[in-house]
FIKOLFI-296402 format. One line per 10 residues: number of its first residue (from 1); for each residue x, y negated, z of C-alpha. Coordinates in pm, whole numbers, plus 50000, padded with zeros to 5 digits. Layout:
# FIKOLFI-296402
NUM> X/Y/Z; ... $
//
This chain:
# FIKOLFI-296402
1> 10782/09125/12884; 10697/09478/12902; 10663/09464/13301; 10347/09235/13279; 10196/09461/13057; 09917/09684/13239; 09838/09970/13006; 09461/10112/13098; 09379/10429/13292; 09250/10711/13098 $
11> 08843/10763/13151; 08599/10969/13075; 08460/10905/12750; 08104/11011/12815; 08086/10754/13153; 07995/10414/12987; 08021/10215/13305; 08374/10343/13387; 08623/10071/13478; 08365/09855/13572 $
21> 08485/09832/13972; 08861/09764/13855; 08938/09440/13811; 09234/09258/13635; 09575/09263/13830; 09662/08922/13699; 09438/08777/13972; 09606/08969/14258; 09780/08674/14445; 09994/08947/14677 $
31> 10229/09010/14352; 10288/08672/14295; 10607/08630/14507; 10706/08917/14248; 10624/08725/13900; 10935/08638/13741; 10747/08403/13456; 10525/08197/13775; 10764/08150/14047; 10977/07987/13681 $
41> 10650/07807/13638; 10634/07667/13997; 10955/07588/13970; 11055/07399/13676; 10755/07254/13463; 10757/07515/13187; 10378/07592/13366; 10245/07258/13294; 10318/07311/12878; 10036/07394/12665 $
51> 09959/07736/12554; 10061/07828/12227; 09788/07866/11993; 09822/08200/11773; 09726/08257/11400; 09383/08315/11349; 09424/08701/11176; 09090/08869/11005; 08992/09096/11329; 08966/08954/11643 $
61> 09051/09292/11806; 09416/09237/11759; 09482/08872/11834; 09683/08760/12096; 09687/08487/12347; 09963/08354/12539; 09912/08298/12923; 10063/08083/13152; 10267/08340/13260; 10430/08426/12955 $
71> 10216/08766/12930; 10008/08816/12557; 09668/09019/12611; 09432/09120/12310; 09097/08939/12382; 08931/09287/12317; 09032/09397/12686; 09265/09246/12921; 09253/09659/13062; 09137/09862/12739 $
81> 08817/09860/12813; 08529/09731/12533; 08397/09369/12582; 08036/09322/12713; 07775/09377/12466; 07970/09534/12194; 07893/09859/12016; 08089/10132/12060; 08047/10476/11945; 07704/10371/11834 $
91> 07621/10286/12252; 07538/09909/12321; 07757/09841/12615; 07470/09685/12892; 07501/09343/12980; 07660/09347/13358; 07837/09125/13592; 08225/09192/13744; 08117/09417/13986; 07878/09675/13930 $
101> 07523/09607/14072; 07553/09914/14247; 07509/10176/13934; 07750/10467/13986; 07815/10800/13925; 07646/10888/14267; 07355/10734/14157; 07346/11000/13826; 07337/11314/14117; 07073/11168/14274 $
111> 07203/10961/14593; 06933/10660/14746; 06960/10325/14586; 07123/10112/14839; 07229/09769/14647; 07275/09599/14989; 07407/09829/15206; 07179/09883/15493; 07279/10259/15544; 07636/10127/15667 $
121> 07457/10007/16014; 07490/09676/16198; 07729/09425/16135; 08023/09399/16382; 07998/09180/16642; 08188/08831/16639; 08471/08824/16756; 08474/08642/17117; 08702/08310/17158; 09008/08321/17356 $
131> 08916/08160/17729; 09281/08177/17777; 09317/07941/17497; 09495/07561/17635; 09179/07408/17416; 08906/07631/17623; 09087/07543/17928; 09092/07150/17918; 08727/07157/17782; 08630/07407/18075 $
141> 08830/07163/18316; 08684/06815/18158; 08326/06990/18240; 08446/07048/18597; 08541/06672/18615; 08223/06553/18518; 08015/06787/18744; 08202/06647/19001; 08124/06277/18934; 07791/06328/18924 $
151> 07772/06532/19282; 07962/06249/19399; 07719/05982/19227; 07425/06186/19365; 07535/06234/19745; 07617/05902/19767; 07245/05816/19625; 07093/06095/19910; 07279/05881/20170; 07563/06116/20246 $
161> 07851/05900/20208; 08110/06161/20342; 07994/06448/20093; 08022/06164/19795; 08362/06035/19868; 08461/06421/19901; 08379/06489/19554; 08513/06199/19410; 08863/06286/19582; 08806/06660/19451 $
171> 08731/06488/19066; 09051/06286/19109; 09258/06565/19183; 09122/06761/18895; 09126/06465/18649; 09491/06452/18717; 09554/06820/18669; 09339/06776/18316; 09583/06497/18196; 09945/06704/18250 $
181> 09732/06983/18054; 09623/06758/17774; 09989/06563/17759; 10132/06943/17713; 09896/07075/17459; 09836/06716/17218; 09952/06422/17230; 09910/06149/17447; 09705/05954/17239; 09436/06205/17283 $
191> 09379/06155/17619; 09012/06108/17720; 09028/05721/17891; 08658/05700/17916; 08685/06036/18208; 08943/05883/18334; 08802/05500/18397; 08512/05690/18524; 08688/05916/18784; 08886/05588/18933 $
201> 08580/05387/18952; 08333/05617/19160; 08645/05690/19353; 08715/05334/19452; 08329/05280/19474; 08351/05563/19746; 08591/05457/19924; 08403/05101/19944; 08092/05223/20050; 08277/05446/20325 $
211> 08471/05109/20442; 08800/05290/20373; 08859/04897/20219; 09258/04932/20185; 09210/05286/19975; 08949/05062/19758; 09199/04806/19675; 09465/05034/19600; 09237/05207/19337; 09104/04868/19191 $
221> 09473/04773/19148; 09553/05097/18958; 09204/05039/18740; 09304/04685/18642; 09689/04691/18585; 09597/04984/18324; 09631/04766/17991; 09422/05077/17832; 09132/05018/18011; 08907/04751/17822 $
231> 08723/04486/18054; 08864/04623/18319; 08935/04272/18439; 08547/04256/18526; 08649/04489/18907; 08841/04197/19045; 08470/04079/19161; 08465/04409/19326; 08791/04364/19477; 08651/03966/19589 $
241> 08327/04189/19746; 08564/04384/19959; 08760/04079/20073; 08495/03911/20187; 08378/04228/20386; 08722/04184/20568; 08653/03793/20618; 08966/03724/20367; 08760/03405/20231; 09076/03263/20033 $
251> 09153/03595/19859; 08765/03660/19833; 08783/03343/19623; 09063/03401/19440; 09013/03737/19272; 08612/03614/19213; 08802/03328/18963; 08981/03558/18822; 08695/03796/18710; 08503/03461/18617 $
261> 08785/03404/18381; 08812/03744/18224; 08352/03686/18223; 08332/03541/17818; 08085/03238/17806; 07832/03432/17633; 07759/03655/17923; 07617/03385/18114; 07398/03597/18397; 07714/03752/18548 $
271> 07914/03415/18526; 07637/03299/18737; 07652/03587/18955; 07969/03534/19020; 07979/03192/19101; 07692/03249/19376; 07947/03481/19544; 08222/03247/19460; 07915/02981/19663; 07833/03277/19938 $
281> 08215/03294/20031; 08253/02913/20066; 07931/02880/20300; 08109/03177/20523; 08417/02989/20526; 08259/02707/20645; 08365/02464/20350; 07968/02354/20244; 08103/02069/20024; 08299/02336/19771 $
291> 07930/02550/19842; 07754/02269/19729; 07969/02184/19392; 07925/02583/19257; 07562/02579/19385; 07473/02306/19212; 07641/02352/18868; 07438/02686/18897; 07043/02484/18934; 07198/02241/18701 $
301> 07239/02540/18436; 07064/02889/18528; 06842/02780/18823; 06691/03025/19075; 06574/03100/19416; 06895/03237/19596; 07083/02898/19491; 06809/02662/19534; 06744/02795/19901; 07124/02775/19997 $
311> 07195/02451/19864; 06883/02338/20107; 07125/02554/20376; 07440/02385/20290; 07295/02012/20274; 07160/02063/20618; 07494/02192/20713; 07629/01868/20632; 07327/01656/20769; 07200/01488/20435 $
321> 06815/01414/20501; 06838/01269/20118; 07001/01560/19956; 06824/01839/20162; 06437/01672/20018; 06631/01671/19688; 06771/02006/19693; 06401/02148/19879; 06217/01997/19561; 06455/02159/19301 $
331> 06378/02485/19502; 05995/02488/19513; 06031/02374/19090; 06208/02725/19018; 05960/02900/18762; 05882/03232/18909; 05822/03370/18557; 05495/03580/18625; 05142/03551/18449; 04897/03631/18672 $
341> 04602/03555/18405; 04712/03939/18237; 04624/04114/18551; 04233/03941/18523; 04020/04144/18249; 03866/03849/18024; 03616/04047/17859; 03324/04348/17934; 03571/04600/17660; 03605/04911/17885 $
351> 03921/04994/17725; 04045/04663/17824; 03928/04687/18156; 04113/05045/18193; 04431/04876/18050; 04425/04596/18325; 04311/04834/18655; 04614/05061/18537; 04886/04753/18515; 04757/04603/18854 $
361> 04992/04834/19071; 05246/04995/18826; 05635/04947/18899; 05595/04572/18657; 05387/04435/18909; 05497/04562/19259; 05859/04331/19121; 05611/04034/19036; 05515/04091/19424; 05813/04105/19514 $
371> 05950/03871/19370; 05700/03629/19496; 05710/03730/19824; 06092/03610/19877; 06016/03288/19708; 05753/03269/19941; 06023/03348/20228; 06277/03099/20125; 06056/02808/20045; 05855/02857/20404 $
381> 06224/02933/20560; 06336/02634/20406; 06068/02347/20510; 06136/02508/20874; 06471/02457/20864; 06459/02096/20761; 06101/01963/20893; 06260/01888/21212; 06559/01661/21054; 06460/01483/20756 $
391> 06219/01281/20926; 06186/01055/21253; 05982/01326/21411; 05887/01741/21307; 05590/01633/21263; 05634/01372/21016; 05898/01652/20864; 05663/01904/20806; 05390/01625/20654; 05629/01577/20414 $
401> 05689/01944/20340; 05314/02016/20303; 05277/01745/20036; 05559/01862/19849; 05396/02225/19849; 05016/02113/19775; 05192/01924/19440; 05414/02221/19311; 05281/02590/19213; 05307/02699/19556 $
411> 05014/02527/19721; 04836/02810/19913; 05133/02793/20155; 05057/02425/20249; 04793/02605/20539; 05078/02839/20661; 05264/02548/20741; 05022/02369/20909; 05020/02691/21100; 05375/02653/21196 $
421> 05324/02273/21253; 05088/02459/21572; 05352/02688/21685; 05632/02475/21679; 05379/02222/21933; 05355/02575/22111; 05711/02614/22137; 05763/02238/22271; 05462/02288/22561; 05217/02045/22364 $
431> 04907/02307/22373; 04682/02035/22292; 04818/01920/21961; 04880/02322/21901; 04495/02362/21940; 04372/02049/21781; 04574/02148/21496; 04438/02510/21500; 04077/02395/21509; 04120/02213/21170 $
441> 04272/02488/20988; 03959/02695/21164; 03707/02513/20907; 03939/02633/20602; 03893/02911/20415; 03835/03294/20546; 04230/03351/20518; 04328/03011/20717; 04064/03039/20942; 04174/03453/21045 $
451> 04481/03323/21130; 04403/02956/21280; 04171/03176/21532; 04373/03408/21628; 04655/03217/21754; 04346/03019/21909; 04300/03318/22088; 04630/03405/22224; 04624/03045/22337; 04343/03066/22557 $
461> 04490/03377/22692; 04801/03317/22793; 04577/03003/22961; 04364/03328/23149; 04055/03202/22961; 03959/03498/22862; 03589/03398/22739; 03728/03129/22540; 04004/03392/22406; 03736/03647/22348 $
471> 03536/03422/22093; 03823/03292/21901; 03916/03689/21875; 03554/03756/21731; 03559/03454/21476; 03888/03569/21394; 03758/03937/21345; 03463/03781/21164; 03657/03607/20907; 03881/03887/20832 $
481> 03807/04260/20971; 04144/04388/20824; 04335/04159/21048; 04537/04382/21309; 04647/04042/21524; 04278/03989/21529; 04140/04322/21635; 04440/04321/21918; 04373/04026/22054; 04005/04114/22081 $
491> 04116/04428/22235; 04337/04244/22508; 04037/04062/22581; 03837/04347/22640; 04114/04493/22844; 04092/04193/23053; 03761/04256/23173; 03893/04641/23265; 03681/04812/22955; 03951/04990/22866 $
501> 03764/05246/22665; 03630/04979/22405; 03969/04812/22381; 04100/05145/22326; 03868/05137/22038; 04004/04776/21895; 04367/04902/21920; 04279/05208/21701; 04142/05042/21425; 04360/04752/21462 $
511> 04591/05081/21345; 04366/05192/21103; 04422/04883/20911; 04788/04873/20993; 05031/05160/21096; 05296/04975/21148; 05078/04725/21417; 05332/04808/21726; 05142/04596/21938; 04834/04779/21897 $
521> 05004/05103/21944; 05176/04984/22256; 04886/04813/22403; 04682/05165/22320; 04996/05356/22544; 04888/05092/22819; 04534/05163/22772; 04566/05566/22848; 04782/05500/23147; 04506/05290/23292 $
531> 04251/05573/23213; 04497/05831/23360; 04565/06006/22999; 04938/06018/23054; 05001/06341/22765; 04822/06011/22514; 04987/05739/22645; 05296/05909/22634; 05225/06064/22229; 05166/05713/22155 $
541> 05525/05586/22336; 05689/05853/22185; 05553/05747/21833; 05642/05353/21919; 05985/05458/22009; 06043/05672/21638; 05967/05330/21503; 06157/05057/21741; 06469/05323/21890; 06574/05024/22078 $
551> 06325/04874/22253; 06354/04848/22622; 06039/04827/22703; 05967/05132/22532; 06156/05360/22674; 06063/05227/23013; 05727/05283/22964; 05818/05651/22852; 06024/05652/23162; 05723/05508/23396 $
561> 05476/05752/23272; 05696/06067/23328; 05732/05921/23658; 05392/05928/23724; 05371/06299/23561; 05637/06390/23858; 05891/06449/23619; 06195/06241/23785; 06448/06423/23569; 06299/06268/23262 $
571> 06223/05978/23428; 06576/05937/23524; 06702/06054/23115; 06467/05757/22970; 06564/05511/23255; 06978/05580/23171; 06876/05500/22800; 06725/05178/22890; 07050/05075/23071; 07232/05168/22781 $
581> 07054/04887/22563; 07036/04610/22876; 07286/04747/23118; 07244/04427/23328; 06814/04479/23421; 06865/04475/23783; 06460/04615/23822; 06595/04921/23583; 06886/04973/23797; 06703/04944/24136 $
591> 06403/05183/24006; 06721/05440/23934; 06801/05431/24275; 06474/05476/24406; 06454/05819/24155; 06806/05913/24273; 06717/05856/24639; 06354/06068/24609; 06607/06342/24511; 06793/06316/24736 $
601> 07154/06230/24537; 07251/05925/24810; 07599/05828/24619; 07458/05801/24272; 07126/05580/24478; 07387/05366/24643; 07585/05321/24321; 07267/05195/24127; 07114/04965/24427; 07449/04848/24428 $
611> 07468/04732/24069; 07097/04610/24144; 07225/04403/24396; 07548/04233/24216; 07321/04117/23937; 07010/03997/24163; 07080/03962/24535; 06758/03810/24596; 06577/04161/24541; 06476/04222/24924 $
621> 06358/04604/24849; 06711/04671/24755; 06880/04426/25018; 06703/04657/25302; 06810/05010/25123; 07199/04899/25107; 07174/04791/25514; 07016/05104/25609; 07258/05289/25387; 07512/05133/25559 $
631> 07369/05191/25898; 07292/05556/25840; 07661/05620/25743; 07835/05385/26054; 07938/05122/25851; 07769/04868/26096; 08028/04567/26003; 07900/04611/25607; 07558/04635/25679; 07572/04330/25872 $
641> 07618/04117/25565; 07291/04268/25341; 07096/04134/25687; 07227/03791/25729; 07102/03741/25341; 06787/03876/25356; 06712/03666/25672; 06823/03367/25405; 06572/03481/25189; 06311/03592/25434 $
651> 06378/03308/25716; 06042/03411/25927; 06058/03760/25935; 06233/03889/26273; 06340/04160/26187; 06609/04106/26003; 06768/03917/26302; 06710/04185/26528; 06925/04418/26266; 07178/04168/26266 $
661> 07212/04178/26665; 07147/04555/26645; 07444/04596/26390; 07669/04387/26622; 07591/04562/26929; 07689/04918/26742; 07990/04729/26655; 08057/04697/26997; 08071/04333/26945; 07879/04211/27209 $
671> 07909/03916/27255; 07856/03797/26902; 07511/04038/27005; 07441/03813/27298; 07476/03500/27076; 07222/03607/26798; 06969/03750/27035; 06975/03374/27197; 06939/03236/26864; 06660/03469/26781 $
681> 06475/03390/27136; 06517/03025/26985; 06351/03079/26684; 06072/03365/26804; 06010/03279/27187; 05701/03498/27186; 05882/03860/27031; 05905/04096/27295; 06160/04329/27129; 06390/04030/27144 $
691> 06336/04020/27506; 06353/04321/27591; 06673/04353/27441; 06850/04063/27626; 06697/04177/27934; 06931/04504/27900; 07202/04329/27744; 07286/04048/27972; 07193/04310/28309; 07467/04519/28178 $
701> 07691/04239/28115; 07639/04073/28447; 07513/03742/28345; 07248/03537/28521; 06982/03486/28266; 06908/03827/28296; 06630/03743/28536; 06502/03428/28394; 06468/03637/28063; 06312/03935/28277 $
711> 06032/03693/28363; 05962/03576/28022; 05915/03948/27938; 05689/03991/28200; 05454/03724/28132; 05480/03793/27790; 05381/04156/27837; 05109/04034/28067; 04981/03860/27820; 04956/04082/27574 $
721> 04772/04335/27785; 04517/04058/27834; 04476/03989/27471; 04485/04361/27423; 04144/04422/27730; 03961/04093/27518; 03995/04289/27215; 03857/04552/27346; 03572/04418/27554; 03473/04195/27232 $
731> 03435/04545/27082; 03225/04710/27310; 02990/04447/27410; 02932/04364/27030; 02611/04431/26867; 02384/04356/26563; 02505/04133/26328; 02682/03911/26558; 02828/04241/26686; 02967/04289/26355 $
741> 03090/03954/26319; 03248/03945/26591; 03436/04301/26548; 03496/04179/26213; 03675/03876/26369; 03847/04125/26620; 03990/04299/26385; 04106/04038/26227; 04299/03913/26514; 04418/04260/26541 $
751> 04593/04284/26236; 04725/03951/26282; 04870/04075/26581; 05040/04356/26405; 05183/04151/26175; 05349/03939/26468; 05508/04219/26647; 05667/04412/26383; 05985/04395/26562; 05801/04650/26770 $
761> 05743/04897/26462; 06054/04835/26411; 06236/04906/26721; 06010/05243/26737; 06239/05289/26391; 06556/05223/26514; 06527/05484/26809; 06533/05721/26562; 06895/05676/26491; 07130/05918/26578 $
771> 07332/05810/26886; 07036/05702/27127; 07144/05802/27459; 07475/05545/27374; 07360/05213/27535; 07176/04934/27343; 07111/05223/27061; 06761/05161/27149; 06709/04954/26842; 06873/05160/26564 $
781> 06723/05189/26251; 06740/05515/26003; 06433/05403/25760; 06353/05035/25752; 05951/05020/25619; 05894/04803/25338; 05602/04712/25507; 05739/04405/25719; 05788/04196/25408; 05587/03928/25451 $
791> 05337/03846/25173; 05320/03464/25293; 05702/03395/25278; 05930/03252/25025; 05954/03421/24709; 06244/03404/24503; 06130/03362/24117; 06309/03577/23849; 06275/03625/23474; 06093/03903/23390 $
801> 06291/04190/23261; 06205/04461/22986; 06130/04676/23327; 05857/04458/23408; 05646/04460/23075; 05366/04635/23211; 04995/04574/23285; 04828/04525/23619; 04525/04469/23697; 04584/04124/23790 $
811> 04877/04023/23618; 04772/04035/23263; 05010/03858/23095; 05005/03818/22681; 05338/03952/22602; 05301/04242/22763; 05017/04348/22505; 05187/04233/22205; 04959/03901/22163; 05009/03858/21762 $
821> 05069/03482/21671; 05114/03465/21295; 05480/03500/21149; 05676/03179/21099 $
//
């Protein structure tokens, strides 16, 4: 027992606060491993016994106490020295705590009080965590993950779809990486699912959006055969979206049941969202009875616009009149859920009133708008679509229709589709019924009336009655000065009458009111090509073309004006884009060739004329190019067939039988030369060319009708010399008034006589040709002129073409300035 015993130091008697740093070695925990008595205690459960209570002696100096460790201390010091606040020596030891309150001898010789220790300096710094730690790691690398999501999530929000699947491939990767770490370091129960679920799902989502559709599937499949994902069942209507992007109805169906299933009843908005795709898929796949059945268990429990509007669809896919007014009434009864009366201020309070002006546009009520605009949309889609059908006769459709709309909450559109009543008479040719219609809805109200008058006025335009147009245009501006199909219309009426400066003026506030007007900005492009102010007309075509990229008659217009700016390069750039959007506009085509031609590139002319040609051989301009194309490179058989046609089109013009003889002769097919100079003679006995020409022909052949035909020249030329010395005489003798008259009438005659011997122009063409000193190379031809076309002959009608949309003076036609009838 004598080892437990801890005899105290010897001190200094005079120091009364000596021992008071020590403390007692029983409390030192790093000898227990050494303590005989408590590793016994610890061991067996002598520790657990109650001390044993000593004999209370007289002085309490010498009593002992056992200790749980078998040790017995006196109570007077477990270290010798005396207890707190006895007396010893006559000195009242001070009251104190265990360790000394920083009184010590170094404070008797005079050293600064420091009780807290400030003199030691700063504290040590922390000490910095281990990055290299497996915890720091998968945190650091779970951060990473997430960082990567979101970049995903946001490029794909920004509209860069490559960038966003990217990232979601790059979070993959380092999701997987994270879950070996995690599965090394903890257990597997620890793994974050929530990252995971996350990581799959903006990956698949990716790979939708960037119609990588097999990649999509795959990840669906590995979302929802994961039994630790909860409601992961929900994605199948992902995977039924992504079928029916590939046109797989049946398997669009199928997995769109199966999410419905795994949909609990309470969540009754997506069942029904599901169940219009489950509808959507069957209309697609053409089977409108199964449509039908899921669209109308939806109006039958949750109805709304989408399923009232294709029910109406799929009924008059399957030709019920019955159903379709049903299904039409159940649409126009869907409650649109919006309380107008809160946007009206019912009382003078100025803090109400500030409360109501600043709900009247905020996000709330742009979705009211919104939302009323597409019922709008379906229920006016929706009488068009069956007006025509559920009744004997449209009309008698669309009377029913407007007294179905003037009874439900919808009854402002009753007057739009009176308005379509008008243009659907348009469409059919009955202009009167169109206008009698539009002149009742004139006397309506300010809207109506706008909108009855301005289709008014495109009516009388398109009928060239332009003052009748022009006051229907004012009442229409009149009754509504915002109107942009108004103020264009007024300004195509103006532009009729060649002010193009004040209709110049319409146009731009017609923009004013609307920037997105194209007509008006079209029809102002128009207007500074007729005033010569090609830099604006071509600003404004330039502008019209960021907005429609393509529209063909557009970029012709572009192409027209940097034509006129001598620009054919340009011209020629703009002209290849229109082909590019209607690569079978034979006027297009043709006007390449001319550009190609004024450069002087013959192959890429001929291959454009040529195209031309194959899809309109009735264009005589390019008929006449591909012959003397043909003649000016030998071809003379080829050529021959471009001739014979446009005489079929152009049966009283000469000349092209004269090419056809002329191509024959070059042939050195001469008789077949013979044979349609005879038939020509036939047809014009009074051409001398024609003469002249068989004259030579049969004298160098040897026949006999070369004299005969040597007379008829010569009384034909004889004859023209007289007509030529009246002319002339009539001239000179003329005088005064009658003088002028009669010149007048000379001339006249004159240029009717030019117009009858064109054959002579053109033989004074043909000599041009190389080869003239050959015989009968008299009548070659290296340039045929456009001018022997004869105004008077047959014309061949074609449809105009986006090349043609352009405004002349006296071909002003409505669609070519964007004539606004109201939207159907």
């Amino acid at each position: 027992m004598m080892q437990n015993v801890h005899l105290a130091p010897e001190t200094d008697e005079d120091d009364l606060y000596s021992g008071y740093n020590d403390y007692n070695p029983i409390y030192d925990i790093e000898e227990l491993e050494n303590d005989a008595a408590f590793q016994q205690a610890v061991r067996t459960s002598h520790g657990r016994r109650p001390p044993i209570t000593a004999k209370i002696s007289s002085t309490a100096v010498t009593r002992p106490i056992a200790t749980g460790y078998g040790s017995k201390t006196s109570l007077a010091s477990s270290i010798g020295r005396p207890m707190t606040g006895a007396i010893q020596d006559g000195v009242t030891r001070p009251m104190t705590a265990v360790r000394a309150a920083g009184f010590t001898k170094a404070a008797l010789r005079g050293s600064a009080f420091d009780p807290l220790s400030q003199s030691r300096g700063p504290a040590s710094p922390l000490e910095a965590k281990k990055k290299d730690s497996p915890e720091e790691k998968i945190k650091q690398l779970e951060k990473e993950v997430n960082e990567l999501v979101e970049e995903s999530c946001i490029a794909n929000s920004c509209g860069d779809l490559k960038l966003a699947l990217e990232k979601a491939k790059d979070a993959g990767r380092k999701e997987r990486v994270l879950v070996r770490q995690r599965e090394q370091v903890t257990t597997p129960e620890n793994i974050n699912l929530d990252l995971t679920y996350s990581v799959l799902f903006n990956l698949a989502s990716q790979y939708s959006v960037n119609e990588m559709y097999a990649e999509a599937l795959n990840t669906y499949q590995v979302i929802v055969k994961n039994k630790m994902f909860s409601n992961a069942g929900i994605l199948k209507m992902n995977m039924g979206n992504i079928y029916l992007k590939q046109r797989n109805y049946s398997k669009a169906i199928k997995f769109y049941r199966m999410a419905l299933d795994q949909v609990p009843s309470v969540n009754k908005q997506m069942r029904i969202k599901i169940m219009q795709n489950i509808g959507v898929t069957f209309i697609q796949a053409g089977q409108y009875s199964d449509a039908i059945n899921s669209y109308e268990h939806i109006m039958s429990m949750a109805p709304n616009l989408k399923a009232g509007y294709n029910l109406t669809i799929c009924y008059f896919a399957v030709g019920d009149r019955e159903k379709m007014k049903k299904a039409f009434q159940k649409l126009i009864t869907v409650p649109l859920e919006i309380d107008e009366d809160k946007y009206i201020s019912p009382s003078d309070d100025p803090h109400t009133n500030l409360v109501t002006e600043a709900i009247k546009n905020d996000h709330l009520r742009q979705m009211e708008r919104e939302r009323k605009a597409m019922a709008e949309k379906y229920i006016m889609t929706s009488a068009k679509l069956i007006a025509p059908v559920i009744e004997t006769s449209f009309a008698a459709g669309y009377d029913w229709c407007v007294e179905v709309v003037k009874a439900s909450q919808y009854v402002e559109l009753a007057n739009d589709l009176e308005i379509n009543k008008a243009v659907t008479y348009l469409r059919q040719k009955d202009y009167n019924q169109a206008v009698e219609i539009l002149k009742v809805l004139e006397k309506k109200d300010s809207r109506v009336k706008s909108a009855a008058a301005t289709n008014l006025s495109a009516l009388y335009y398109m009928g060239k009655d332009f003052a009748q147009a022009s006051s229907y245009a004012d009442i229409a501006v009149n009754s509504d000065r915002y109107n942009p199909a108004a103020l264009t219309n007024k300004g195509n009426t103006v532009f009729a009458n060649g002010d193009y400066e004040k209709a110049a003026e319409f146009y731009k506030e017609a923009l004013r009111n609307d920037s997105s007007c194209t007509e008006a900005l079209y029809n102002i492009g128009l207007t500074y090509e007729k005033l010569n102010r090609l830099d604006e007309a071509l600003d404004c075509f330039l502008k019209l073309h960021a907005i429609l990229r393509n529209s063909a008659e557009v970029l012709y217009q572009i192409a027209n004006i940097y034509e006129l700016m001598e620009n054919p390069s340009q011209a020629i750039e703009w002209l290849m884009q229109v082909v590019s959007v209607i690569p079978t506009d034979p006027q297009v085509l043709s006007k390449l060739g001319e550009l190609y031609d004024r450069e002087g590139d013959k192959s890429q002319a001929f291959q454009y004329y040529y195209e031309s040609y194959r899809y309109f051989p009735c264009n005589i301009e390019v008929i006449e190019w591909l012959g003397a194309y043909y003649i000016d490179t030998q071809f003379w058989e080829k050529a021959i067939q471009y001739f014979e046609r446009a005489s079929l089109i152009q049966p009283t013009q000469v000349k092209w039988q004269l090419m056809v003889a002329s191509c024959f002769r070059r042939s050195g097919n001469y008789q077949k030369a013979l044979d349609t100079y005879k038939d020509t003679h036939r047809k014009f006995p009074e051409n001398v060319e024609c003469l002249r020409f068989l004259v030579r022909l049969c004298t160098d052949l040897g026949l006999k009708d070369a004299q005969e035909y040597a007379r008829k020249l010569k009384r034909l030329e004889k004859m023209k010399e007289i007509r030529e010395q009246r002319i002339k005489s009539g001239r000179d003798g003329s005088g005064g008034s009658r003088g002028k008259r009669e010149g007048s009438a000379s001339g006249d005659s004159g240029q009717n006589y030019s117009a009858s011997s064109k054959g002579e122009r053109l033989s004074a063409r043909l000599r041009a040709l190389p080869g003239t000193n050959e015989p009968y190379e008299s009548s070659s031809n290296k340039e045929i002129d456009a001018s022997y076309v004869d105004p008077l002959g047959p014309q061949i009608e074609r449809p105009k073409t986006a090349a043609k949309k352009r405004i002349d003076e006296d071909d002003f036609a409505d669609e070519e300035l964007g004539d606004d009838l109201l939207p159907e």
